[in-house]
KOLVEX-155355 format. One record per residue (C-alpha): residue number from 1; residue in one letter; x, y, z. Coordinates in steps of 0.1 Angstrom, whole numbers, plus 5000, padded with zeros to 4 digits. Example, Ala and Ser with C-alpha at 12.3 -4.5 7.8 and 13.67 -1.06 7.14 Angstrom:
BEGIN
   resi   resn      u      v      w
      1      A   5123   4955   5078
      2      S   5137   4989   5071
//
This chain:
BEGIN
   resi   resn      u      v      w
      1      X   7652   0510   1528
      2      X   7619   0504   1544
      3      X   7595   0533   1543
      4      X   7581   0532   1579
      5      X   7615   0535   1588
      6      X   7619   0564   1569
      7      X   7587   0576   1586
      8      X   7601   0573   1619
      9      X   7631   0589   1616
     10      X   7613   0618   1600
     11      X   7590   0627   1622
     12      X   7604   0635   1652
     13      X   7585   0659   1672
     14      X   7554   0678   1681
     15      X   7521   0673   1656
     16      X   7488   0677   1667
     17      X   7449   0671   1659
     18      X   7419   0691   1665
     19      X   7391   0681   1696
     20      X   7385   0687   1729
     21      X   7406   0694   1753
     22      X   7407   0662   1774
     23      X   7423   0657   1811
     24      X   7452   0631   1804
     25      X   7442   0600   1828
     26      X   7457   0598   1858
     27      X   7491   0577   1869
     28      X   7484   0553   1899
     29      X   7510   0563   1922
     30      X   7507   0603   1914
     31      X   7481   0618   1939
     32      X   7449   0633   1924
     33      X   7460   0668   1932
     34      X   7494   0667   1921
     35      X   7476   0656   1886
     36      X   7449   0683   1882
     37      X   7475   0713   1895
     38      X   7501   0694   1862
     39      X   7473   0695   1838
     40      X   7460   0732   1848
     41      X   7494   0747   1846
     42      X   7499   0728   1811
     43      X   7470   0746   1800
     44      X   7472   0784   1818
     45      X   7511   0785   1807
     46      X   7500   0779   1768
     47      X   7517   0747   1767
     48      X   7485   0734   1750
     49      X   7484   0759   1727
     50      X   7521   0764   1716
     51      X   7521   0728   1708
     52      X   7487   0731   1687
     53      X   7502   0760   1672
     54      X   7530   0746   1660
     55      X   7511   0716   1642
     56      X   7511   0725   1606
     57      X   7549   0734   1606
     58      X   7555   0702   1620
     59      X   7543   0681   1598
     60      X   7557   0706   1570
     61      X   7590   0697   1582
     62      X   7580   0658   1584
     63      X   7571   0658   1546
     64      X   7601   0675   1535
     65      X   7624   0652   1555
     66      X   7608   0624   1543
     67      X   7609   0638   1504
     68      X   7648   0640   1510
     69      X   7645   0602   1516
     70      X   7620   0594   1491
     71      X   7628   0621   1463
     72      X   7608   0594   1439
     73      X   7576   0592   1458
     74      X   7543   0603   1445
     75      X   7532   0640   1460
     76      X   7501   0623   1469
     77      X   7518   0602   1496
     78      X   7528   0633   1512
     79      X   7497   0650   1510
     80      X   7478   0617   1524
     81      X   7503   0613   1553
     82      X   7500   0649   1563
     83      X   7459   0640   1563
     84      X   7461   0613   1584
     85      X   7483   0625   1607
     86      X   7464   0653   1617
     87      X   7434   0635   1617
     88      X   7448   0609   1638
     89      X   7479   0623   1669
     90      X   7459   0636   1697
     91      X   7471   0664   1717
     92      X   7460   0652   1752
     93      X   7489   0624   1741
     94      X   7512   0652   1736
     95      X   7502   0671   1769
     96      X   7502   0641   1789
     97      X   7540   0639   1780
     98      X   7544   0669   1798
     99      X   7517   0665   1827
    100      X   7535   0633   1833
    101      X   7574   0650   1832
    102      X   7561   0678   1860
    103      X   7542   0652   1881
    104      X   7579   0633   1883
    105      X   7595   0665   1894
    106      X   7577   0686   1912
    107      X   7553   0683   1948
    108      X   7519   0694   1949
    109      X   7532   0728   1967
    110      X   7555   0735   1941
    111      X   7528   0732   1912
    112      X   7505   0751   1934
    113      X   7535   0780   1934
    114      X   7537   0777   1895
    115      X   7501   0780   1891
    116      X   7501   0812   1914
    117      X   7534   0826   1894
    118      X   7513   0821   1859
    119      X   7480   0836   1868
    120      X   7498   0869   1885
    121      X   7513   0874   1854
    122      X   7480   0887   1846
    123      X   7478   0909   1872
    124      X   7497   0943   1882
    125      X   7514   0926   1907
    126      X   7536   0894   1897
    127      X   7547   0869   1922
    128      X   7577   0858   1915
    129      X   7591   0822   1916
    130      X   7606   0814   1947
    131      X   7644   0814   1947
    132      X   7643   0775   1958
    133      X   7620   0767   1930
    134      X   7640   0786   1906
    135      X   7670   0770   1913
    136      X   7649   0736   1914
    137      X   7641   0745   1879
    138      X   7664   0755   1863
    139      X   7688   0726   1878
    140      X   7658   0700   1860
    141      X   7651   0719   1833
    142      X   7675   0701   1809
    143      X   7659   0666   1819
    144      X   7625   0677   1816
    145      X   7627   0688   1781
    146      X   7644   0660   1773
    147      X   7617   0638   1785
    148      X   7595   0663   1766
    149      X   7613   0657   1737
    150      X   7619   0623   1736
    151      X   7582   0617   1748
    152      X   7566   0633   1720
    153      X   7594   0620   1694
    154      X   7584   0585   1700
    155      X   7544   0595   1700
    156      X   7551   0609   1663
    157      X   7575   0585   1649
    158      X   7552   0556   1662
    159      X   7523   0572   1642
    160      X   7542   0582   1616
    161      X   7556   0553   1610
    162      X   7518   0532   1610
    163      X   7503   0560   1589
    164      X   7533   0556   1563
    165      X   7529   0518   1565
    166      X   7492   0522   1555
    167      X   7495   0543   1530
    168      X   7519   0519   1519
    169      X   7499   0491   1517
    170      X   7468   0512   1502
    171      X   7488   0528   1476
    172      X   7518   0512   1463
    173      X   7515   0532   1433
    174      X   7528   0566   1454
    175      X   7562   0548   1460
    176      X   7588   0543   1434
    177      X   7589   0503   1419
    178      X   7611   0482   1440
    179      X   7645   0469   1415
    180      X   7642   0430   1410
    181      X   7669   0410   1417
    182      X   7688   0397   1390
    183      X   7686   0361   1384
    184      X   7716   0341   1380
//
């Protein structure tokens, strides 16, 4: 079995680097303020910062899938792809998954009343989330995460995957030696 495809398949989800916070860049058929109020509610919800947060365990769980597939491999290789990745997925890749699923789904207004909804909750008075938009939500909830999901899968597995392959090509010592063929 092919490493990088080993790669893939194990890392499935949500890793993250350090750096600036940076506005994801703009579709061309989503208006400018239907971007900005996506990106600002990514950011005052925590959305940023859960998925930050929940780097190193992430990439915990990618090494340990991938030792289950490569029980033979040199710790190092672990170790070095854990490196890399962190040095190299971007959140602002990973947030623009989800600035991308609201702008999709929901209209200018209705970001505008989930922006109003998250700052109250700093306040002594809440505003609550209109019934329409709750039922709006909820209703698109399970295609949203999917998209989520699936969105920042592919971002991991496709790094994952070119990461592994380098390390692969650097240091074929870290995997096990390859069986030759037996000649007739």
């Amino acid at each position: 079995m092919k490493l990088a495809l080993a790669l893939a398949l194990a890392f499935a989800i949500h890793v993250d680097a350090q750096g600036p916070a940076e506005l994801p860049a703009l579709k061309p058929d989503v208006a400018v303020e239907v971007h900005l109020n996506a990106v600002k509610l990514v950011d005052m919800d925590g959305t940023r910062d859960r998925m930050a947060a929940a780097i190193p365990e992430q990439i915990d769980q990618g090494k340990a899938a991938m030792r289950k597939r490569c029980p033979n491999c040199d710790p190092a290789f672990f170790a070095e792809w854990g490196k890399r990745m962190v040095a190299r997925l971007k959140i602002d890749d990973l947030v623009n998954v989800v600035v991308r699923a609201y702008e999709r789904r929901f209209t200018n207004d209705e970001l505008t009343e989930f922006l109003a909804v998250v700052s109250s909750q700093k306040t002594e008075k809440p505003v609550p989330l209109s019934p329409a938009l709750k039922k709006k939500t909820l209703d698109l909830m399970p295609a949203i995460m999917g998209e989520i999901i699936g969105g920042c899968a592919e971002i991991g597995a496709r790094l994952g995957g070119e990461v592994g392959d380098e390390i692969e090509k650097e240091h074929p010592e870290y995997l096990p030696a390859k069986p030759k063929p037996d000649k007739p």
